[in-house]
DRENRODREN-638677 format. One record per residue (C-alpha): residue in one letter; x, y, z. Coordinates in steps of 0.5 Angstrom, whole numbers, plus 500, padded with zeros to 3 digits. Each point is the difference from the previous one (the first is absolute). Last residue first. Example, Ala and Ser with C-alpha at 12.3 -4.5 7.8 and 13.67 -1.06 7.14 Angstrom:
2
SITE,s,527,498,514 .
SITE,a,498,493,502 .
//
This chain:
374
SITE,x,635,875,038 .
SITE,x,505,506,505 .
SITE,x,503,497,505 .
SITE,x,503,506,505 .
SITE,x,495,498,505 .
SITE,x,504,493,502 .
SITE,x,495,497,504 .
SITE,x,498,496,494 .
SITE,x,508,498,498 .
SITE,x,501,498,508 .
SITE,x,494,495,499 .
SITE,x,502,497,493 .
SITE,x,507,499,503 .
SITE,x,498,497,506 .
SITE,x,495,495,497 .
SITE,x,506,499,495 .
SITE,x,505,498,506 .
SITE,x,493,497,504 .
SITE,x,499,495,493 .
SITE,x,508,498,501 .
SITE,x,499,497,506 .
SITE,x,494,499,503 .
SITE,x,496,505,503 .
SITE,x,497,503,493 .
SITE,x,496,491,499 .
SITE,x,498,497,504 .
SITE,x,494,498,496 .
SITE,x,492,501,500 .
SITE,x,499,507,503 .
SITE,x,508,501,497 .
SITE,x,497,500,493 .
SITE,x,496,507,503 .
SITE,x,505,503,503 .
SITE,x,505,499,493 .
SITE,x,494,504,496 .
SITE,x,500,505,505 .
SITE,x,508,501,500 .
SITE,x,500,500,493 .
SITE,x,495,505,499 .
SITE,x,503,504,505 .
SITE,x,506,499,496 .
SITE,x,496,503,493 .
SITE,x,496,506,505 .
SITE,x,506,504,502 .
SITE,x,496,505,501 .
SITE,x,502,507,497 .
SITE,x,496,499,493 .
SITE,x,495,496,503 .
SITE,x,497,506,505 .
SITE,x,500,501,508 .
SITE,x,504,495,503 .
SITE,x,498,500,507 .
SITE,x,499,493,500 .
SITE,x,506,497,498 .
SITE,x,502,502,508 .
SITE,x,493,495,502 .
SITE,x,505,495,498 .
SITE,x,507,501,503 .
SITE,x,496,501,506 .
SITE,x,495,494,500 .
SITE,x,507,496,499 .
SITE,x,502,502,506 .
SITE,x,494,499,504 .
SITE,x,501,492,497 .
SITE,x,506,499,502 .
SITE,x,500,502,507 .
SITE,x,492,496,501 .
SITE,x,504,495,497 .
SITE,x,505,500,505 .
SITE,x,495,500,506 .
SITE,x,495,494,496 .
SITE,x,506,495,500 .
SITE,x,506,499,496 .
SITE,x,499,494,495 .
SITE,x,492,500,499 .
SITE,x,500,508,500 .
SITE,x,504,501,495 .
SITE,x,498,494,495 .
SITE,x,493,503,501 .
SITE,x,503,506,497 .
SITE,x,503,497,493 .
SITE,x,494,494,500 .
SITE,x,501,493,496 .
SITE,x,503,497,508 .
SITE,x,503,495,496 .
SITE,x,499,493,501 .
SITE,x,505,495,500 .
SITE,x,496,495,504 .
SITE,x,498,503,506 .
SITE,x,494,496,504 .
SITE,x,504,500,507 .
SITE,x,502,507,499 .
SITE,x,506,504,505 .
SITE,x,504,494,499 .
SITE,x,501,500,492 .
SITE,x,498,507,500 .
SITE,x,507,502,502 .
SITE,x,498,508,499 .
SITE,x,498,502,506 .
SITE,x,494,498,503 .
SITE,x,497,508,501 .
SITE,x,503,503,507 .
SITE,x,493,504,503 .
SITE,x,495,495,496 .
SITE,x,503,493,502 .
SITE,x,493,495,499 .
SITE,x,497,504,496 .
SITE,x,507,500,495 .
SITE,x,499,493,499 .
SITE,x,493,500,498 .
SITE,x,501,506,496 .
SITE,x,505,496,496 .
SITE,x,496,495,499 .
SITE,x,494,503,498 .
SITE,x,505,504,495 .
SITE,x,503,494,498 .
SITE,x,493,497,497 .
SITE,x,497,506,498 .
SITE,x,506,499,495 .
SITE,x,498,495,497 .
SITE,x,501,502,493 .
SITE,x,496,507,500 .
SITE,x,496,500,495 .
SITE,x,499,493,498 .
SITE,x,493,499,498 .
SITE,x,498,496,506 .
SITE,x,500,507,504 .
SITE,x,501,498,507 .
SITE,x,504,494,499 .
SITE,x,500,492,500 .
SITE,x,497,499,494 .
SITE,x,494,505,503 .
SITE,x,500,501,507 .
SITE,x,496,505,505 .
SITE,x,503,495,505 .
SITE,x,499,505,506 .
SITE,x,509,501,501 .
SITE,x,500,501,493 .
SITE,x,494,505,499 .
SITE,x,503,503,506 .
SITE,x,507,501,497 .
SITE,x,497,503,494 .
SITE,x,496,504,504 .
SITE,x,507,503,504 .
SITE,x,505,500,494 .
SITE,x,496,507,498 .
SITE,x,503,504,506 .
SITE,x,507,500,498 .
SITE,x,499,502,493 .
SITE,x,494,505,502 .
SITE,x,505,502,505 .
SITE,x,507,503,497 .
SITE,x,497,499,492 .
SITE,x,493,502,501 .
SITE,x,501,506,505 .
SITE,x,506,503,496 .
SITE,x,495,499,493 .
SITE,x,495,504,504 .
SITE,x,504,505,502 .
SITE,x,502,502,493 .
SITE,x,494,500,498 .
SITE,x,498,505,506 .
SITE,x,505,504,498 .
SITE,x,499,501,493 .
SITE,x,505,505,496 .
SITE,x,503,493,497 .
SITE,x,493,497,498 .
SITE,x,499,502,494 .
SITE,x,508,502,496 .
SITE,x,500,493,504 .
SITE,x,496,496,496 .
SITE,x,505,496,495 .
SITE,x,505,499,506 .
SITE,x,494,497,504 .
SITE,x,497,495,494 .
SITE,x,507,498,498 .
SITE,x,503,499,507 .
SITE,x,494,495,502 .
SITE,x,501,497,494 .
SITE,x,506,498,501 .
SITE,x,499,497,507 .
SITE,x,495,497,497 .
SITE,x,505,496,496 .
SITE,x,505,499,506 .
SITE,x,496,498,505 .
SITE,x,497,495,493 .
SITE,x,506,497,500 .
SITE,x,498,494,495 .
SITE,x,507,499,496 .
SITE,x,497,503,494 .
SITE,x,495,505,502 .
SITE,x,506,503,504 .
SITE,x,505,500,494 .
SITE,x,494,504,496 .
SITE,x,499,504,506 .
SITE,x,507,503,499 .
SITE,x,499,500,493 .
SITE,x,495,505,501 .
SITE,x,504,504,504 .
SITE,x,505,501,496 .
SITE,x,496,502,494 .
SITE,x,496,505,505 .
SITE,x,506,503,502 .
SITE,x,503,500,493 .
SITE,x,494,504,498 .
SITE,x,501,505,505 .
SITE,x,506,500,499 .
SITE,x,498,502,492 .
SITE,x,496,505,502 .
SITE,x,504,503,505 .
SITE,x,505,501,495 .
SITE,x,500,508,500 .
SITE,x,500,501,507 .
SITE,x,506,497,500 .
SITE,x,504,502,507 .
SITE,x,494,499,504 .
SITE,x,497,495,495 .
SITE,x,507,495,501 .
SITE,x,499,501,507 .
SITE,x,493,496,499 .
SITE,x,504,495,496 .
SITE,x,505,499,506 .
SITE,x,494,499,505 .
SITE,x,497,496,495 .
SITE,x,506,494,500 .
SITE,x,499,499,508 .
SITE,x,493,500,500 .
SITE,x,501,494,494 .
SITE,x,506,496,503 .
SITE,x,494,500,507 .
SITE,x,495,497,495 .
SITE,x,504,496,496 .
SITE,x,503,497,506 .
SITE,x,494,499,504 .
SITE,x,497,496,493 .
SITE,x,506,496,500 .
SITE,x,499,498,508 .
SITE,x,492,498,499 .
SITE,x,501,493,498 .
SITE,x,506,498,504 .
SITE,x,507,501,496 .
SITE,x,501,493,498 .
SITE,x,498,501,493 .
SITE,x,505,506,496 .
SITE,x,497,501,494 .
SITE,x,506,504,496 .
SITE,x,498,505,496 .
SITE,x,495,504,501 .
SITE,x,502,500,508 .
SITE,x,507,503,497 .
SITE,x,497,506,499 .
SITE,x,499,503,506 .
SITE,x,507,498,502 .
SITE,x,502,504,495 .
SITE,x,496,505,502 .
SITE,x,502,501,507 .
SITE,x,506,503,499 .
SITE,x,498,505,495 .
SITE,x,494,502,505 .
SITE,x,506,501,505 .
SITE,x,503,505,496 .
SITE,x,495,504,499 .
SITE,x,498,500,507 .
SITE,x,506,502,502 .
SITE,x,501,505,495 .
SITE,x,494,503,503 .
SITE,x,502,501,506 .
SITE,x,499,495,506 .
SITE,x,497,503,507 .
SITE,x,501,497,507 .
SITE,x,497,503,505 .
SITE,x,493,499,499 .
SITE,x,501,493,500 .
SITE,x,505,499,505 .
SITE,x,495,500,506 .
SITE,x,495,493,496 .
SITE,x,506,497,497 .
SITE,x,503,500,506 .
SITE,x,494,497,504 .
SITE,x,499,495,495 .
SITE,x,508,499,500 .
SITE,x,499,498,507 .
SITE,x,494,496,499 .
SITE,x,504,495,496 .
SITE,x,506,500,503 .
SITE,x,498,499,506 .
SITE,x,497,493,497 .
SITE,x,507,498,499 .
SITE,x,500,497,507 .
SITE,x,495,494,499 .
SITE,x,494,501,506 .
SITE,x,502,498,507 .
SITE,x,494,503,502 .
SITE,x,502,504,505 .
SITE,x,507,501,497 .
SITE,x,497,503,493 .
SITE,x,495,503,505 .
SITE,x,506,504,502 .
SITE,x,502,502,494 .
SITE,x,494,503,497 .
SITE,x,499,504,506 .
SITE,x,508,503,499 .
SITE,x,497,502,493 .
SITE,x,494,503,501 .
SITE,x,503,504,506 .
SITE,x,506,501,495 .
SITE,x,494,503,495 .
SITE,x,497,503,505 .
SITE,x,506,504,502 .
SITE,x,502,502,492 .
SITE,x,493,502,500 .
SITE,x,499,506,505 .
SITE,x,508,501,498 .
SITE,x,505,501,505 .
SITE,x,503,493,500 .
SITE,x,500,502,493 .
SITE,x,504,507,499 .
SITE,x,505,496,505 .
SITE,x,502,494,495 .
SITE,x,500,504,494 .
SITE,x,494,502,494 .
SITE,x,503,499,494 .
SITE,x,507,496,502 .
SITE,x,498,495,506 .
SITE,x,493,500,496 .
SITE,x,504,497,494 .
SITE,x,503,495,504 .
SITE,x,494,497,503 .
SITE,x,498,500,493 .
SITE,x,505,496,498 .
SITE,x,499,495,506 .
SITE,x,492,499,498 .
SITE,x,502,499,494 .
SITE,x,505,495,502 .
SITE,x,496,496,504 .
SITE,x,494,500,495 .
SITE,x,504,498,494 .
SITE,x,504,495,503 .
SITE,x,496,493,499 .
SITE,x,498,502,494 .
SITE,x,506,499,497 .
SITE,x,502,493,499 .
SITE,x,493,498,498 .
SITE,x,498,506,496 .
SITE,x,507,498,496 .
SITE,x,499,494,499 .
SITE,x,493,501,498 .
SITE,x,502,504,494 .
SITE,x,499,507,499 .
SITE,x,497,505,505 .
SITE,x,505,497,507 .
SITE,x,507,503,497 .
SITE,x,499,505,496 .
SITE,x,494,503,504 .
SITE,x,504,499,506 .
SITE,x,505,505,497 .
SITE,x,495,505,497 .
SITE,x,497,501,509 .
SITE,x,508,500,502 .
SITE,x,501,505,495 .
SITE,x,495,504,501 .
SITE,x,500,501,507 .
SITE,x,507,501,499 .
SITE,x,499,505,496 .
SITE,x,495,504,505 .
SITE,x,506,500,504 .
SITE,x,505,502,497 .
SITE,x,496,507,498 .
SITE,x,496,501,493 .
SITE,x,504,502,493 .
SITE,x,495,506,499 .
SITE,x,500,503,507 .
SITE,x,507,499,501 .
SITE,x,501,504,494 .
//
């Protein structure tokens, strides 16, 4: 019964994740009052729940629970070297549980059946409503990370109907192009080829799932190929290879090769700790731009050592959903999700921020889990 009903902690990771998607997701006063919390209380919920799956002596033990404290302890001094805003500890702490949690937490089925329920009101509301103050790119965000969210529920609902697959696998598609119908609308084009990316993946899994090499190939492109693709844009900028004052005049990347050569500029100058998160002193040029890359973002905040951590756990979680040997035994949808949501990051910082990393976790922890059956 337990193991249908799930434990404490992986409902209080739930709640807290459907929690701030009711309160930040809808109206932009509740974003605005809300967002702000997400990630510390994330990262402190999973704190508790790795005191009550795994236990404080059993991870002061583990390999990866001293990597990452040390990851963590790292974080924090060049915090208070660089004199970086406090709250970035919670970022890449959360990132680091996230990343040790994952194949330590599992979610039923009745769990994410009920989340998908949750989620879809929500969803649906983005139809609706034309909400206008959100940046361009967060509604097709949220429609993208709901999305995920809702088909792990209807992926559940093929396992334990099998005779309705069609329909849910019809709804999936009807959602999903719904989805990128409000991303086309507000212009969110992260979100939208994020959508697409997952279609295609999803669609081709039964081929690709008992490939190895693909699967590595997708690792490599979303962890370094993500990463390393913001270095001949930068120089391009830097050499003035400029059309209408972007690399590509035709307005692929928004401007984003300029905050990606500024970031880089700054984080040469302190390899070793990072710049912490106080842009304003740490970039003379600064003027409210995001770092538009999950990983780089890492890297720039907390340093090259901390990074390397992160990263080498990451790799770990990743070259495990590589040994699965067929489609039917993979949990190919969430891993789907799970690319499809690196590859956004590539141009946003987006699955370590709050909220998105609550659903990169759980569509990470479901791909890990072997028991989920497409």
């Amino acid at each position: 019964m337990k193991e249908k009903r799930g434990d404490l902690w992986s409902w209080l990771i739930l709640g807290t994740l459907v929690f701030f998607i009711y309160l930040c997701w809808f109206f932009r006063t509740g974003y605005l009052a809300g967002i702000a919390f997400a990630t510390p209380i994330f990262c402190v919920i999973l704190a508790i729940s790795l005191v009550g799956t795994v236990g404080i002596r059993n991870f002061f033990r583990d390999r990866e629970g001293q990597l990452v404290t040390v990851g963590c302890l790292l974080a924090l001094l060049n915090i208070f070297l660089v004199k970086s805003g406090k709250g970035a500890i919670f970022t890449i702490g959360g990132f680091f549980l996230m990343l040790y949690l994952s194949d330590k937490i599992r979610f039923t089925g009745m769990q994410k059946i009920l989340l998908a329920a949750l989620c879809v009101p929500y969803y649906a509301g983005w139809w609706f409503v034309k909400e206008t103050e959100y940046n361009i790119n967060t509604p097709g965000m949220i429609e993208l990370g709901l999305f995920l969210l809702i088909c792990l529920g209807l992926e559940e609902g093929k396992r334990f109907y099998p005779k309705a697959r069609l329909w849910l696998l019809t709804a999936e598609v009807f959602l999903g192009i719904l989805g990128m119908g409000v991303a086309r609308y507000y212009h969110a084009r992260s979100g939208f080829y994020g959508f697409l990316l997952f279609f295609a993946l999803y669609f081709l899994g039964p081929l690709l799932a008992s490939r190895k090499w693909v699967k590595r190939l997708l690792t490599l492109g979303v962890t370094a190929g993500a990463m390393l693709i913001t270095i001949p844009f930068s120089w391009l900028y830097a050499h003035n290879f400029v059309v209408g004052g972007q690399v590509i005049p035709l307005n692929i990347l928004s401007g984003r090769e300029i905050a990606w050569i500024e970031f880089w500029n700054a984080w040469l100058k302190k390899p070793l700790t990072g710049i912490g998160s106080d842009f304003i002193n740490a970039i003379p040029n600064w003027s409210g731009l995001e770092a538009h890359n999950t990983l780089l973002s890492l890297l720039w905040v907390h340093g090259i050592l901390v990074f390397a951590l992160v990263l080498y756990l990451l790799l770990r979680r990743m070259s495990g959903l590589e040994k699965w040997e067929n489609g039917e035994k993979a949990a190919w949808m969430p891993y789907a999700g799970v690319i499809a949501m690196m590859v956004v990051g590539a141009a946003e910082t987006f699955y370590c921020a709050g909220i998105y990393n609550g659903i990169f976790f759980v569509l990470l922890t479901c791909a890990i889990q072997e028991d989920f059956i497409r």
